[in-house]
C-alpha positions as CSV (number, residue, x, y, z in Angstrom):
1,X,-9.8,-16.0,-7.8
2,X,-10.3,-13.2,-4.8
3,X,-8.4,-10.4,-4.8
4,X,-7.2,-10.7,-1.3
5,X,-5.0,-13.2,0.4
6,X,-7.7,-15.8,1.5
7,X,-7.7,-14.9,5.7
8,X,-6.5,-17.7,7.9
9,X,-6.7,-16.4,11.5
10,X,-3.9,-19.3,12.4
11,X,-1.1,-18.6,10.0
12,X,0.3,-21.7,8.8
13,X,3.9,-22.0,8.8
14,X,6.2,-20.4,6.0
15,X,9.7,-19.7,5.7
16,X,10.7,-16.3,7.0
17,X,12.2,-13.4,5.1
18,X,14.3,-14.2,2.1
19,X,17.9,-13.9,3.0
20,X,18.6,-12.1,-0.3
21,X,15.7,-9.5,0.2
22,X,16.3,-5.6,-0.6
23,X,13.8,-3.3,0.2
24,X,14.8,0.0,-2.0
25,X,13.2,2.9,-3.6
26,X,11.6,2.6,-6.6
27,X,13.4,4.2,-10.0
28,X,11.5,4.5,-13.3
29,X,12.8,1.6,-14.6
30,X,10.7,-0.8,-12.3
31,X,7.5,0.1,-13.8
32,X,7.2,-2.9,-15.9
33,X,7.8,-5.4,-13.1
34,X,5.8,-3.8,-10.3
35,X,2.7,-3.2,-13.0
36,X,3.2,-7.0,-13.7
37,X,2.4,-7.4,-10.0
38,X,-0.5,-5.3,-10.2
39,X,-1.7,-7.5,-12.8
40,X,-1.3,-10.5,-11.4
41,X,-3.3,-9.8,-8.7
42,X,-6.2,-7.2,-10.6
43,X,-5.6,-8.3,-14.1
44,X,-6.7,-5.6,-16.4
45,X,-3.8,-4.2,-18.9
46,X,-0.9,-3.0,-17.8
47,X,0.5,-0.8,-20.0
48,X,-2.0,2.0,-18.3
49,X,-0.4,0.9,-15.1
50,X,2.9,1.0,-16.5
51,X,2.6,4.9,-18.0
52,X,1.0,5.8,-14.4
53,X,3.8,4.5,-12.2
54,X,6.2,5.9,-14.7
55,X,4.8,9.0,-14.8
56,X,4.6,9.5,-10.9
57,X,8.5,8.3,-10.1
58,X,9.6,11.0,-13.1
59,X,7.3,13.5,-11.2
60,X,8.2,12.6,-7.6
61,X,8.4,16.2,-5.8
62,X,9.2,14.9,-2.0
63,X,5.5,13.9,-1.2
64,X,5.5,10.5,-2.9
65,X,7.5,6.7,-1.8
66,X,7.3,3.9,-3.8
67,X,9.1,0.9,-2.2
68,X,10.5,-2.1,-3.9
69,X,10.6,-5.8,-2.2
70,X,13.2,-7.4,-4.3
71,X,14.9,-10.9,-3.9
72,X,17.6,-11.6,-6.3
73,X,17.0,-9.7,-9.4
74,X,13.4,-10.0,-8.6
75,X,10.5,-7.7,-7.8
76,X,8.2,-9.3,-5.8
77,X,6.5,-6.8,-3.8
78,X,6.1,-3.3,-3.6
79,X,4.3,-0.7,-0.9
80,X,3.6,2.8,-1.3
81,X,3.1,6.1,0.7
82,X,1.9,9.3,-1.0
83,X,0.4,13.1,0.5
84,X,-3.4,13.6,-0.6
85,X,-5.3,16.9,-1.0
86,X,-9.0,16.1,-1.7
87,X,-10.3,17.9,-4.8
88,X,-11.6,21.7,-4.7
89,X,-15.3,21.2,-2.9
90,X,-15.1,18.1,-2.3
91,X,-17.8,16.7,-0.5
92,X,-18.0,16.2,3.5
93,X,-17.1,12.8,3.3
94,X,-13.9,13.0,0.9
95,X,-11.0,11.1,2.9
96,X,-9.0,13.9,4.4
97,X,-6.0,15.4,3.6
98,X,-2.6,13.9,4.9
99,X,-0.2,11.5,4.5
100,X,-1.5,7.9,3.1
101,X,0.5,4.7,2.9
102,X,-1.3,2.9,0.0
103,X,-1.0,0.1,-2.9
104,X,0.3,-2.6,-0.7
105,X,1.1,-5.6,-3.1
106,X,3.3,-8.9,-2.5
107,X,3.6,-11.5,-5.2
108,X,1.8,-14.8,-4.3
109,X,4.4,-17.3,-3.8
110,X,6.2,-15.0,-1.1
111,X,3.4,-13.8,0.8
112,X,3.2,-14.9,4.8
113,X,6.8,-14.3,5.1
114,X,6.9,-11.0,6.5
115,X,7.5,-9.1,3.3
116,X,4.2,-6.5,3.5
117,X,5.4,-5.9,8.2
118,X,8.7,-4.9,6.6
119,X,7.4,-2.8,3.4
120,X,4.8,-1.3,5.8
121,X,7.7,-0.5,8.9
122,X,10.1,1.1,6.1
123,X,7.1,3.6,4.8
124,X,5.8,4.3,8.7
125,X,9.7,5.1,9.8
126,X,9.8,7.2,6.4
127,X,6.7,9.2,7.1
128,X,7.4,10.0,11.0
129,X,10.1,12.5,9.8
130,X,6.7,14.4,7.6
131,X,4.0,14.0,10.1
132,X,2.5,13.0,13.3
133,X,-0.5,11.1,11.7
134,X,-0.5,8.8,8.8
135,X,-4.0,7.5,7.3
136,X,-4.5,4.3,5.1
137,X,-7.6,3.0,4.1
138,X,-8.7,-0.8,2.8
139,X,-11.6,-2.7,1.0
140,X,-13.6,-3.6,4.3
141,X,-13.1,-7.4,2.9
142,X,-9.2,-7.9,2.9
143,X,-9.0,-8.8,6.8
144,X,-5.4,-10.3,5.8
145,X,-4.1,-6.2,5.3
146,X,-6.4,-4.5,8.1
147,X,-4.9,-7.0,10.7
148,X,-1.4,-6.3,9.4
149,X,-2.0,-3.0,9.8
150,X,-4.2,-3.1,13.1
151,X,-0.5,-4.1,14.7
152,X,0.9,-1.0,13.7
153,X,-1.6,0.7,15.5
154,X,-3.8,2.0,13.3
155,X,-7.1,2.6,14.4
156,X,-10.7,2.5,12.1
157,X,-11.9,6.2,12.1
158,X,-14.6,5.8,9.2
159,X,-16.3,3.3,6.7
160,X,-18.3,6.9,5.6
161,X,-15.9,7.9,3.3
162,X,-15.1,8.3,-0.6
163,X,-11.3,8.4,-2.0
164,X,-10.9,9.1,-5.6
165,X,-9.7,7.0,-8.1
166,X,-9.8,4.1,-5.2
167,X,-12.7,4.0,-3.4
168,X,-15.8,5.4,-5.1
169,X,-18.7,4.6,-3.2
170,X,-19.5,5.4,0.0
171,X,-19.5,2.2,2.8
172,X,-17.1,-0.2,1.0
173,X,-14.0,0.8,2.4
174,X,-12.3,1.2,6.3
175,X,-10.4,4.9,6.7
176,X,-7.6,4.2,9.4
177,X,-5.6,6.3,11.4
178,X,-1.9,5.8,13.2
179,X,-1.0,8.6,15.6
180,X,2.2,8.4,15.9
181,X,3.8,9.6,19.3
182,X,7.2,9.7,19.7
């Protein structure tokens, strides 16, 4: 099982957007359900992932968005935005400091409906009231989320780059940049 939606350059056709949809912010309470997403795309355990996203929405100080896809009663996507400072000497090639959208996730059996374009306009229109750039930065293989996120505009800037706790070594990721002009 890949980690990534399997690229199709031709889309095939899928329903659009759930009528019941709700994008909202995250509370502390979702935890559980959008670490069960995580999972069911990375596997691994998710009561780490659980205590991590608890921990940030308890912490959340302005410079931190966690977005909820929800249809129904049910959680089945989630997108977030977040500011990075690189660690004291950091070297050269450390991502930069700004503002990152980041963690883009929708469950399987709702992807290709427009879920991740609406979780992805929601954290741009967020952000343009912070800053004049936003960066995000992908696993060079998941062509399905660097197109998505080509049509915002965002534009490669490196592949010579580290970000901790994501991407560790050097050459396996794409650093983007959107400029955003008003």
């Amino acid at each position: 099982m890949s980690m990534f939606e399997k690229y199709v350059r031709e889309i095939p056709a899928r329903q659009g957007l759930p009528d019941n949809l709700v994008l909202r912010r995250a509370v502390v309470g979702d935890a559980f359900s959008i670490a069960g997403i995580v999972v069911e795309r990375e596997g691994g355990d998710i009561n780490p992932i659980i205590k991590r996203l608890e921990d940030s929405l308890k912490r959340d100080e302005g410079e931190f968005l966690l977005l909820v896809a929800q249809v129904g009663d049910e959680p089945v996507g989630f997108g977030r935005a977040c500011y990075f400072r690189p660690p004291e000497n950091s070297p050269s090639y450390m991502a930069p400091e700004g503002w990152y959208l980041l963690g883009l996730i929708v469950s399987p059996r709702y992807r290709r409906r427009g879920i991740a374009r609406l979780l992805t306009e929601e954290r741009i229109r967020w952000l343009k009231e912070k800053t004049d750039k936003i960066y995000y930065f992908v696993n060079k293989k998941n062509r399905v989320s660097i197109e998505l996120h080509e049509a915002f505009g965002f534009e490669e800037i490196t592949r010579d780059f580290v970000f901790p706790n994501a991407l560790e070594e050097r050459g396996r990721g794409i650093l983007f940049r959107l400029d955003i002009k008003d």
